[in-house]
VEXVO-135586 format. One line per field, with one value per residue: residue number from 0; residue in three letters; z, y, x of N, C-alpha, C in turn. Coordinates in steps of 0.05 Angstrom, whole numbers, plus 5000, padded with zeros to 4 digits. Atoms other than C-alpha are relative to their C-alpha. Example, Ala and Ser with C-alpha at 12.3 -4.5 7.8 and 13.67 -1.06 7.14 Angstrom:
# VEXVO-135586
resi = c(0,1);
resn = c(ALA,SER);
nw = c(5000,4999);
nv = c(4976,4976);
nu = c(5018,4984);
caw = c(5156,5143);
cav = c(4910,4979);
cau = c(5246,5273);
cw = c(5000,5014);
cv = c(5024,5022);
cu = c(5018,4985);
END
This chain:
# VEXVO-135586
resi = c(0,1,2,3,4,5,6,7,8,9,10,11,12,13,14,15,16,17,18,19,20,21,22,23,24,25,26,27,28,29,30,31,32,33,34,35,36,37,38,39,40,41,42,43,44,45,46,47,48,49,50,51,52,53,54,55,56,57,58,59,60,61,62,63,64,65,66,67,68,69,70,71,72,73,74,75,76,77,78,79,80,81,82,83,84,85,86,87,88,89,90,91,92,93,94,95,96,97,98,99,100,101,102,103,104,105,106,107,108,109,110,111,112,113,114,115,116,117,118,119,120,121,122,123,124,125,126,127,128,129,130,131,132,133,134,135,136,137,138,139,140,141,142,143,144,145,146,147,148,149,150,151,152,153,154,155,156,157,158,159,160,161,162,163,164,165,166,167,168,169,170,171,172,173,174,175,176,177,178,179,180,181,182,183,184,185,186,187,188,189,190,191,192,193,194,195,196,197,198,199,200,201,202,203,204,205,206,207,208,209,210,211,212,213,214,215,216,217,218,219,220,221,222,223,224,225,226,227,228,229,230,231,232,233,234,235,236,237,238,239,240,241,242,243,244,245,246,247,248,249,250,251,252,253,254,255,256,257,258,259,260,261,262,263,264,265,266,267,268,269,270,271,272,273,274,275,276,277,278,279,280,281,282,283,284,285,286,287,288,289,290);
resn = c(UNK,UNK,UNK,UNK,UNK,UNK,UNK,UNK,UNK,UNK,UNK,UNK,UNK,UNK,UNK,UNK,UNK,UNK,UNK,UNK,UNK,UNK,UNK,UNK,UNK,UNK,UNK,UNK,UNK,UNK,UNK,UNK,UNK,UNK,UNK,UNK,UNK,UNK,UNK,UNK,UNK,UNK,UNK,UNK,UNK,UNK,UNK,UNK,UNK,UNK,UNK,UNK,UNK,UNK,UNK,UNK,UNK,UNK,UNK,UNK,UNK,UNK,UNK,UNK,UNK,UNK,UNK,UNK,UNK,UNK,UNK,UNK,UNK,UNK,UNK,UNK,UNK,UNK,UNK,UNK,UNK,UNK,UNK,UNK,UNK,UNK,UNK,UNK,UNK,UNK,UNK,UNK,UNK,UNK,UNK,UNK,UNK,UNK,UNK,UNK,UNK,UNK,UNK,UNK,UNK,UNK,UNK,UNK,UNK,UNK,UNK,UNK,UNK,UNK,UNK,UNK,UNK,UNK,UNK,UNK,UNK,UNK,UNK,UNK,UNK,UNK,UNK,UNK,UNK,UNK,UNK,UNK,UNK,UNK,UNK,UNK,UNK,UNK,UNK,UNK,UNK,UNK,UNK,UNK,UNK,UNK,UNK,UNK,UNK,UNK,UNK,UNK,UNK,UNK,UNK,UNK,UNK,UNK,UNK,UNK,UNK,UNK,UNK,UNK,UNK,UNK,UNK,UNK,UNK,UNK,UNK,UNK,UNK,UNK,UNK,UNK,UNK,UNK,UNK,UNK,UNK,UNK,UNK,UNK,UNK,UNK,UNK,UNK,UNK,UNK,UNK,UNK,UNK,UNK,UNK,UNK,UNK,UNK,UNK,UNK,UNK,UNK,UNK,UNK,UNK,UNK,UNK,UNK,UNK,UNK,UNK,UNK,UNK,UNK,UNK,UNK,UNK,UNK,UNK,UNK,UNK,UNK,UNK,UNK,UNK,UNK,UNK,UNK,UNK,UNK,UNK,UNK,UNK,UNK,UNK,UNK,UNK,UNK,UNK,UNK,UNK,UNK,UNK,UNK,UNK,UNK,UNK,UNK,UNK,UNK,UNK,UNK,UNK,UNK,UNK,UNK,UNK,UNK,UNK,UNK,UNK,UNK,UNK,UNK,UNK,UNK,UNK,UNK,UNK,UNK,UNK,UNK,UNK,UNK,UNK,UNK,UNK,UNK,UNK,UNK,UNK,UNK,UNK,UNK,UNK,UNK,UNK,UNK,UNK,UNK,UNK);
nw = c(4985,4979,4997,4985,4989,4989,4988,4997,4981,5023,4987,4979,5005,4972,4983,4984,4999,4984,4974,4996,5002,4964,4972,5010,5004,5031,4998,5022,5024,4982,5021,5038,4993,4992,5029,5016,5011,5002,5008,5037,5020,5018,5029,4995,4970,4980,4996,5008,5029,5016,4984,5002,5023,5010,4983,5013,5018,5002,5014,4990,5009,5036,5029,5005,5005,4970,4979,4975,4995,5029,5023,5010,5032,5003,5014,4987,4970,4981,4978,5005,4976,5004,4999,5004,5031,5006,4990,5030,5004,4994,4973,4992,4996,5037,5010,4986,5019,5027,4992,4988,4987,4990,4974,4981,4995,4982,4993,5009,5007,5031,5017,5003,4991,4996,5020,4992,4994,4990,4974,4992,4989,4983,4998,4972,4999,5031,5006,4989,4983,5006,4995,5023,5008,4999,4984,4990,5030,5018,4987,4984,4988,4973,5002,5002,4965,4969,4995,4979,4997,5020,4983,4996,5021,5007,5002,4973,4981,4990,5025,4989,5003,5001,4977,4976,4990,4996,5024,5021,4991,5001,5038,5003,4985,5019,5018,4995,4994,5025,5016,4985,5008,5030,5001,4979,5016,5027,4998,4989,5007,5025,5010,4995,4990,4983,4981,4995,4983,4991,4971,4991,4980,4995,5021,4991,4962,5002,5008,4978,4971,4994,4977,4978,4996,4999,4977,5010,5012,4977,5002,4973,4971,5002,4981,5017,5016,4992,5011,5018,5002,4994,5024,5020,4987,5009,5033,5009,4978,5020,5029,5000,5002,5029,5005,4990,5021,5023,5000,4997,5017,5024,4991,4998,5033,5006,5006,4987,5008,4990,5004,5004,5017,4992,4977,4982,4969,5002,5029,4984,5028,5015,5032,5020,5018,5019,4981,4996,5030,4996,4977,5003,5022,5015,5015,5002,5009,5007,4994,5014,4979,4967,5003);
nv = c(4986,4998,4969,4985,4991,4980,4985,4992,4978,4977,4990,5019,5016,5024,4985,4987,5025,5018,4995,4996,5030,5003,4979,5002,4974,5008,5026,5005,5002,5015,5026,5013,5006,5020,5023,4989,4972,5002,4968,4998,4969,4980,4994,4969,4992,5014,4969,5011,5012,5029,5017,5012,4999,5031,5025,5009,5010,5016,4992,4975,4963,4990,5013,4976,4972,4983,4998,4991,4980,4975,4994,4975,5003,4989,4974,4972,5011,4989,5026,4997,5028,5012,5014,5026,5013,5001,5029,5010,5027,5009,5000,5025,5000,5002,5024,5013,5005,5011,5033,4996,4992,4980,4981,4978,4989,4972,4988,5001,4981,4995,5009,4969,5018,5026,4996,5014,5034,5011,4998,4980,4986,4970,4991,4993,4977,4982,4987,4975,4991,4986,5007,5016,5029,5024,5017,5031,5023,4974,4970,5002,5029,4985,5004,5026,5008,4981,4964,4986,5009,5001,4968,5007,4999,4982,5009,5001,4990,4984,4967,4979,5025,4992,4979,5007,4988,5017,5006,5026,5033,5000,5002,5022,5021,4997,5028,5030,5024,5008,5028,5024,5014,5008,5031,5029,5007,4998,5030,5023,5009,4998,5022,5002,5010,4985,4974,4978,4976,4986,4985,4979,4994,5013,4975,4973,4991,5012,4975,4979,4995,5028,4993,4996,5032,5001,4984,4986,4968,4984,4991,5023,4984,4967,5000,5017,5023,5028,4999,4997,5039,5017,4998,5010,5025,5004,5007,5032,5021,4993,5012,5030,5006,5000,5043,5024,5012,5020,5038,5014,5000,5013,5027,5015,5021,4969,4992,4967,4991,4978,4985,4968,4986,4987,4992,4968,4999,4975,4993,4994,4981,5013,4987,4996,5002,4985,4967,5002,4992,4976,4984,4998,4988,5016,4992,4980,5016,4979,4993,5020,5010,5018,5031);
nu = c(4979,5007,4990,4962,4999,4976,5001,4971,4997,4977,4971,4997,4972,4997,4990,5026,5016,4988,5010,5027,5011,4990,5006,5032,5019,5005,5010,5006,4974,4982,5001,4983,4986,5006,4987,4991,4994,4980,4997,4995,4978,5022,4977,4980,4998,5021,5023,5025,5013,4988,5001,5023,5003,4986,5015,5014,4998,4985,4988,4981,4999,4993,5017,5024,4999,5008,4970,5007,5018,5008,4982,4981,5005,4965,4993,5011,4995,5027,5009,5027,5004,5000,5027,5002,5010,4974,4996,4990,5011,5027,4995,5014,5033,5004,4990,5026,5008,4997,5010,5019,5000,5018,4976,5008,4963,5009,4979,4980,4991,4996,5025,5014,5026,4999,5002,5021,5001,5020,5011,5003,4978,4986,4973,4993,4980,4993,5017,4998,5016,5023,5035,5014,4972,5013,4975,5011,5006,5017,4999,5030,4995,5019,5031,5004,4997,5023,4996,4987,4972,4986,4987,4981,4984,4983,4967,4989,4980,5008,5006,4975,4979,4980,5002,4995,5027,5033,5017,4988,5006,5028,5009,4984,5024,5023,4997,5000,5023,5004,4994,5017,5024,5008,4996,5021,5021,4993,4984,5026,5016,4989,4985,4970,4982,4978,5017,4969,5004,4983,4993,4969,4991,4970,4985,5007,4993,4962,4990,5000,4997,4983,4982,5008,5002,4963,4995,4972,5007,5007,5033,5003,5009,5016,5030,5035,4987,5022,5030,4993,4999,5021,5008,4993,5003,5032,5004,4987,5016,5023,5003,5009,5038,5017,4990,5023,5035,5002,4998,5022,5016,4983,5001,4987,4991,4994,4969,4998,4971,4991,4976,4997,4974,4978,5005,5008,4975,4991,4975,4980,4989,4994,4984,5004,4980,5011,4997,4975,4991,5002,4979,4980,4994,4995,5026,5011,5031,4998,5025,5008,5028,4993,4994);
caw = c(4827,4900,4925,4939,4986,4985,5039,5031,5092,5051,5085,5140,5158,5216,5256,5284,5269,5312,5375,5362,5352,5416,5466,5429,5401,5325,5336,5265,5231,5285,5264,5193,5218,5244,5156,5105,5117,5114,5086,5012,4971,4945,4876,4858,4876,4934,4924,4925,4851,4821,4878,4876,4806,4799,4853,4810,4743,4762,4721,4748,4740,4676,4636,4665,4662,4730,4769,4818,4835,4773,4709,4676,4610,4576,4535,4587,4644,4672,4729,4714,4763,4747,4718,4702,4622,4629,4649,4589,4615,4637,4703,4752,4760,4670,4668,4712,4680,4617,4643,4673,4733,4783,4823,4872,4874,4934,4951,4908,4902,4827,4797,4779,4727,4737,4676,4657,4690,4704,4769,4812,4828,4879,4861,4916,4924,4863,4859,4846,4896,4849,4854,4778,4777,4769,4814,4816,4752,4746,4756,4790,4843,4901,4870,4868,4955,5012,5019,5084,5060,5004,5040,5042,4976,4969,4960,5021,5051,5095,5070,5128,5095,5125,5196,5257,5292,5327,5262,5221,5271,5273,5194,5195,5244,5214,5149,5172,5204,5136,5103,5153,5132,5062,5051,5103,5061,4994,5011,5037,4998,4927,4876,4884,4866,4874,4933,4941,5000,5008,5074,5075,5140,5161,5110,5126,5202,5193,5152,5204,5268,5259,5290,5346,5347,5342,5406,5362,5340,5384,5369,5420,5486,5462,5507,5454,5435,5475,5448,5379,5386,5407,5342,5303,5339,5333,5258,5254,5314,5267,5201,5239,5262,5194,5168,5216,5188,5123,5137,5172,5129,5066,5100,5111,5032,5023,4998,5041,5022,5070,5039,5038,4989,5031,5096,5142,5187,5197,5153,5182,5144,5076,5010,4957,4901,4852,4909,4925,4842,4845,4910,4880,4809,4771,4754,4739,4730,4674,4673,4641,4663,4734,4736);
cav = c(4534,4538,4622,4666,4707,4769,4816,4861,4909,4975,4982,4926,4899,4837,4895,4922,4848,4800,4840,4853,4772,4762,4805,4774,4833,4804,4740,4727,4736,4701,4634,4638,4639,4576,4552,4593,4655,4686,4752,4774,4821,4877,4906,4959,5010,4983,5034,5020,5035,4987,4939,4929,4932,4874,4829,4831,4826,4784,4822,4866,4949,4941,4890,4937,4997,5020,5047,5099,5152,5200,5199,5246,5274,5280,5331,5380,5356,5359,5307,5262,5209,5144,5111,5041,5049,5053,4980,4942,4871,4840,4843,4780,4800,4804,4739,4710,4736,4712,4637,4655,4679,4731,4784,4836,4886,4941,4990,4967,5018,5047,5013,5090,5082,5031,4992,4937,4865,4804,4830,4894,4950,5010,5039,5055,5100,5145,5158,5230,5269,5306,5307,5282,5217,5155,5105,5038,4989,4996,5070,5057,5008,5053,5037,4971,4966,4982,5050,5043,5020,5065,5129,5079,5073,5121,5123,5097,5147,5201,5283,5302,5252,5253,5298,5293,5301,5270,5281,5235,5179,5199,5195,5134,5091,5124,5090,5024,5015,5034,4980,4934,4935,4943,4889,4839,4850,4848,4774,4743,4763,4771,4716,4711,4671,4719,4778,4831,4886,4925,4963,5028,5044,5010,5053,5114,5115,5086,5153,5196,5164,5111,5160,5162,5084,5082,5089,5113,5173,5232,5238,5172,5214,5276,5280,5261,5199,5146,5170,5173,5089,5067,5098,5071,4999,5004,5008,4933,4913,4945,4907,4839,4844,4860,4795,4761,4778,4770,4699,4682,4707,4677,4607,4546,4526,4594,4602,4666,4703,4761,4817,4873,4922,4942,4950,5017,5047,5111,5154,5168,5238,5224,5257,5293,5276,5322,5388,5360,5367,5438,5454,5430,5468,5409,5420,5484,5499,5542,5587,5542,5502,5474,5398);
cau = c(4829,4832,4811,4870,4871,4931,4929,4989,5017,5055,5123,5113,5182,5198,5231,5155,5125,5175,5168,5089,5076,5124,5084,5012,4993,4986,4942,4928,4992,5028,4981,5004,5063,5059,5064,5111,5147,5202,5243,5229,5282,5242,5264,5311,5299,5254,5193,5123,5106,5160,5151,5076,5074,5127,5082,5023,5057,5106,5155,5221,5223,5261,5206,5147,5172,5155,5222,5187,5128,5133,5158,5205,5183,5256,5233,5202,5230,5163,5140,5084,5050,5052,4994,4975,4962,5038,5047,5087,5055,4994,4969,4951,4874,4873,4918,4857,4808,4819,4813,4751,4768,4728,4780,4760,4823,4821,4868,4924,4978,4991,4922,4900,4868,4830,4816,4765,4766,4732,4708,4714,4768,4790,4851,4897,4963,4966,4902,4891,4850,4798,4721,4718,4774,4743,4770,4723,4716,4655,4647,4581,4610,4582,4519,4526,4527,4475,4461,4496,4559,4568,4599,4657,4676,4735,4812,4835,4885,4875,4871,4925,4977,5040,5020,5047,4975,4908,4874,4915,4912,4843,4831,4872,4823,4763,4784,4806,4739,4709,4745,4726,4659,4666,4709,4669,4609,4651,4688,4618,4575,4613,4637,4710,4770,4824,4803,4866,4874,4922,4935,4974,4968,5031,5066,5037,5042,5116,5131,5108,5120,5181,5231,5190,5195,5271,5303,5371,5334,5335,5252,5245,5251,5211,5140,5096,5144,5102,5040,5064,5095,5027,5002,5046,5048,4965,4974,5001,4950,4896,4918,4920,4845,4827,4873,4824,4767,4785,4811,4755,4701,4736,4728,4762,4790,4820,4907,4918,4985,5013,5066,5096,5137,5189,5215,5225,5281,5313,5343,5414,5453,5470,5507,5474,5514,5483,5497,5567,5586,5563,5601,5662,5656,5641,5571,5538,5462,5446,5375,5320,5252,5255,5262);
cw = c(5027,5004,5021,5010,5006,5016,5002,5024,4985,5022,5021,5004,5042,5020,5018,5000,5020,5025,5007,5003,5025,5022,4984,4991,4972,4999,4963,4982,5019,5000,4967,5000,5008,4966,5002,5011,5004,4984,4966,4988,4984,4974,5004,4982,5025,5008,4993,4974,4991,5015,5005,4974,4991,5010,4980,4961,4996,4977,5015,4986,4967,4982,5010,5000,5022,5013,5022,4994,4980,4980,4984,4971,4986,4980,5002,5021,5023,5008,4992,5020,4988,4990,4981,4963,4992,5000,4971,5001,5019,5035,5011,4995,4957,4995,5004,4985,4971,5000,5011,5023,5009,5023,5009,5011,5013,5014,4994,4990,4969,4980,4984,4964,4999,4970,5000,5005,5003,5028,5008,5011,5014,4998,5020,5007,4975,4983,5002,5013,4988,4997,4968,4990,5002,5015,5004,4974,5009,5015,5012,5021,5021,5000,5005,5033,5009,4997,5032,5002,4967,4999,4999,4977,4997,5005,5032,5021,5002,4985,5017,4995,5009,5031,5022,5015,5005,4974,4980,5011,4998,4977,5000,5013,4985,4973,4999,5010,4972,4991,5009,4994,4974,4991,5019,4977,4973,4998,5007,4988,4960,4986,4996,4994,5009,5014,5001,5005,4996,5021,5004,5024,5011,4989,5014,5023,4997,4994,5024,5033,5000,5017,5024,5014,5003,5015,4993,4999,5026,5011,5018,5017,4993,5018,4983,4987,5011,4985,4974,4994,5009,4981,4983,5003,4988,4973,4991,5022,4982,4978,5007,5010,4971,4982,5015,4993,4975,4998,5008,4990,4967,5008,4997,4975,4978,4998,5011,5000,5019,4987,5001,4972,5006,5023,5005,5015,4993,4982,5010,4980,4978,4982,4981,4976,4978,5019,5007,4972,5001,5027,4988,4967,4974,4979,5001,4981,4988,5001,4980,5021,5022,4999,5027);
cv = c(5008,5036,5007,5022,5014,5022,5016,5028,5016,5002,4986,4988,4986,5021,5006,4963,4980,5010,4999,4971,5000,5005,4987,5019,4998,4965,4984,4994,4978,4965,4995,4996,4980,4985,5019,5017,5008,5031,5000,5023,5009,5006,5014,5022,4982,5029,4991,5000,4978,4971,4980,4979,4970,4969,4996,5001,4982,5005,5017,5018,4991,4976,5015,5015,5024,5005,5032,5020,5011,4983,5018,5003,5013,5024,5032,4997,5003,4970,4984,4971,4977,4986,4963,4992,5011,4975,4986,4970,4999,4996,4976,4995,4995,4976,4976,4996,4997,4967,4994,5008,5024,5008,5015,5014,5023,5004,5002,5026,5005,4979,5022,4992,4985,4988,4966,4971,4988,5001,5031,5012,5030,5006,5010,5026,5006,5007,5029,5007,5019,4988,4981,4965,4983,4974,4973,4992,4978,5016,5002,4977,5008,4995,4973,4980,5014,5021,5004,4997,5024,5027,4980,4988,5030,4994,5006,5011,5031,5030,5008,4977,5011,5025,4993,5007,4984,4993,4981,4982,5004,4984,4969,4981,5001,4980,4974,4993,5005,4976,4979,4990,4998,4975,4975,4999,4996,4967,4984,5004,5002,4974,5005,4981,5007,5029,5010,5024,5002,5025,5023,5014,5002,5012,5025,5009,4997,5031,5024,4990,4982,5019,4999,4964,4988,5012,5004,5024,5011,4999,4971,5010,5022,4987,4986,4971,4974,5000,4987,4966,4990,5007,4989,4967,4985,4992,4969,4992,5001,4985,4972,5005,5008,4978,4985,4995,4995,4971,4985,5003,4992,4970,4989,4994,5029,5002,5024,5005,5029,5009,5025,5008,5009,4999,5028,4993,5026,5016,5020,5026,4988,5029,5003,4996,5028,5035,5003,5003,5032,5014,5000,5008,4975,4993,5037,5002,5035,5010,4980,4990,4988,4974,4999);
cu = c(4990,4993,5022,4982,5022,4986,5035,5001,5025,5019,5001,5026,4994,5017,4980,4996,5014,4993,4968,4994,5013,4980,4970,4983,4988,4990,5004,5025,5024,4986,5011,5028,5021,5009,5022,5009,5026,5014,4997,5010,4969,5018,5017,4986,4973,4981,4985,4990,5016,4992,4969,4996,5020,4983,4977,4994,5019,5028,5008,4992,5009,4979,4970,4992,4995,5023,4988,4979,4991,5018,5010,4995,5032,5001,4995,5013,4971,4995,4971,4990,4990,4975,5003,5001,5033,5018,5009,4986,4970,4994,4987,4971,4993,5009,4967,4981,4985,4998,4972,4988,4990,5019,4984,5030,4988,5025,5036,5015,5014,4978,4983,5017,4981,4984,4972,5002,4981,4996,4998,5026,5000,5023,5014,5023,5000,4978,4994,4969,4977,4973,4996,5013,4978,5019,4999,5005,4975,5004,4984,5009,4987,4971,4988,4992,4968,5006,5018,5027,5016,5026,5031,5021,5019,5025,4998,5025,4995,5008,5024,5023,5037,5004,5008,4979,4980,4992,5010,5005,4969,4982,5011,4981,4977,5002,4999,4974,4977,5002,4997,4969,4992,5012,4982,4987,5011,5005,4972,4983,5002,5009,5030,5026,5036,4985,5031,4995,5031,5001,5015,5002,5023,5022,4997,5005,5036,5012,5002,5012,5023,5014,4991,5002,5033,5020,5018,4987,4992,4962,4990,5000,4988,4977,4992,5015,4981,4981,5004,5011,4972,4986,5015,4999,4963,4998,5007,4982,4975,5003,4998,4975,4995,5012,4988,4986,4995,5006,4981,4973,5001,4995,5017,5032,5006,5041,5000,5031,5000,5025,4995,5023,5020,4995,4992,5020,5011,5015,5022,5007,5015,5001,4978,5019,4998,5008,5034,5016,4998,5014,5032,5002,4993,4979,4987,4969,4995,4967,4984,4978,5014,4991,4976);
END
């Protein structure tokens, strides 16, 4: 089997990417470009857990049980965050291998957690943030690197998630050049026939800074709106140099796949349904646990 190569960008949509390839600001993605591509329906709903989760089981929300973030316990109503030993089917990297195949999975979102393959894993969104979680497969994978690379094993998304602020573009670079050198050294000098990144930058910045990118939204002429588009713009100039170097440290005789889970775009006013029943007498909420 030829090696694959997926690089996925979280919430990337051809709205940022068409103008960025235009103006040469996305070298890399703008040769692949050149084969295959083209728009791909996300699921329903279109949310990163179901959405990942269908790409590498190849199975819709309703056959793997994934339909968004948390899950609802129906007999507490209590919230609980999604985890992987909830998955009803088999995942790509296990189909693998089981034929004999050798994966390397980093930063996949809803992989938490992580369980045992033929190869190596970093779980990605939904990993939780405490000192004791275990997050690699093996649990010793930090051990397994240079001492100068091992500071860079950790869930890859920043501590001010979601800030309008220096420090979360800050945290956000810091990272990416992390993963720049952990992956380099992971793809060159590891056995490999499937390698899989995932990027949430592109996501992340999107969340915080799209209004500022969307000259409908008032938050486009505020002061800090320039600043704020060249951070978010950066985040897709940042994930194609790092699709460079994985393509070009992967070599020649390499299947390289770019996606995303979803687009991105403003979120115009919109109807509670559930607030509009209760305005008009139709629901009423009696005392009882909080949902």
């Amino acid at each position: 089997m030829p090696k694959v190569l997926v690089v996925g960008w979280d919430g990337a949509t051809f709205d940022v990417i068409r103008p960025l390839v235009a103006e040469g600001k996305l070298p890399n993605l703008a040769k692949m470009m050149h084969g295959s591509w083209g728009t791909l329906r996300s699921t329903v709903p279109p949310v990163t857990p179901g959405a990942w989760t269908s790409f590498f089981t190849g199975k819709n929300p309703g056959k793997h049980g994934i339909f968004d973030f948390q899950d609802l316990d129906p007999a507490t109503y209590e919230f609980k965050t999604v985890r992987t030993d909830r998955h009803r089917e088999k995942r790509l990297w296990q189909i693998l291998g089981e034929q004999g195949f050798r994966s390397l999975i980093f930063d996949v979102p809803f992989t938490y957690p992580p369980h045992p393959l033929h190869g190596w894993m970093l779980t990605g969104y939904g990993t939780p943030r405490r000192p004791e979680t275990v997050f690699t497969y093996p649990e010793n994978l930090a051990d397994l690197l240079p001492p100068d690379l091992r500071h860079t094993v950790h869930v890859a998304l920043p501590l001010q998630k979601f800030d309008r602020s220096q420090q979360f573009i800050d945290e956000w670079t810091e990272i990416m050049a992390g993963r720049q050198k952990l992956l380099h050294h992971l793809i060159t000098t590891q056995a490999w026939d499937l390698f899989m990144v995932v990027f949430s930058i592109t996501d992340n910045m999107a969340h915080v800074f799209w209004t500022f990118y969307d000259p409908a939204h008032p938050n486009y002429h505020k002061p800090e709106g320039e600043k704020f588009r060249a951070a978010f713009r950066n985040a897709y100039i940042t994930a194609d140099a790092l699709l460079g170097d994985l393509m070009d440290a992967a070599g020649p005789d390499v299947t390289t796949l770019v996606l995303s889970d979803h687009g991105f775009g403003s979120v115009r006013p919109r109807q509670y349904m559930q607030q509009r029943l209760l305005q008009g007498g139709y629901h009423q909420l009696t005392p009882g646990k909080k949902s």
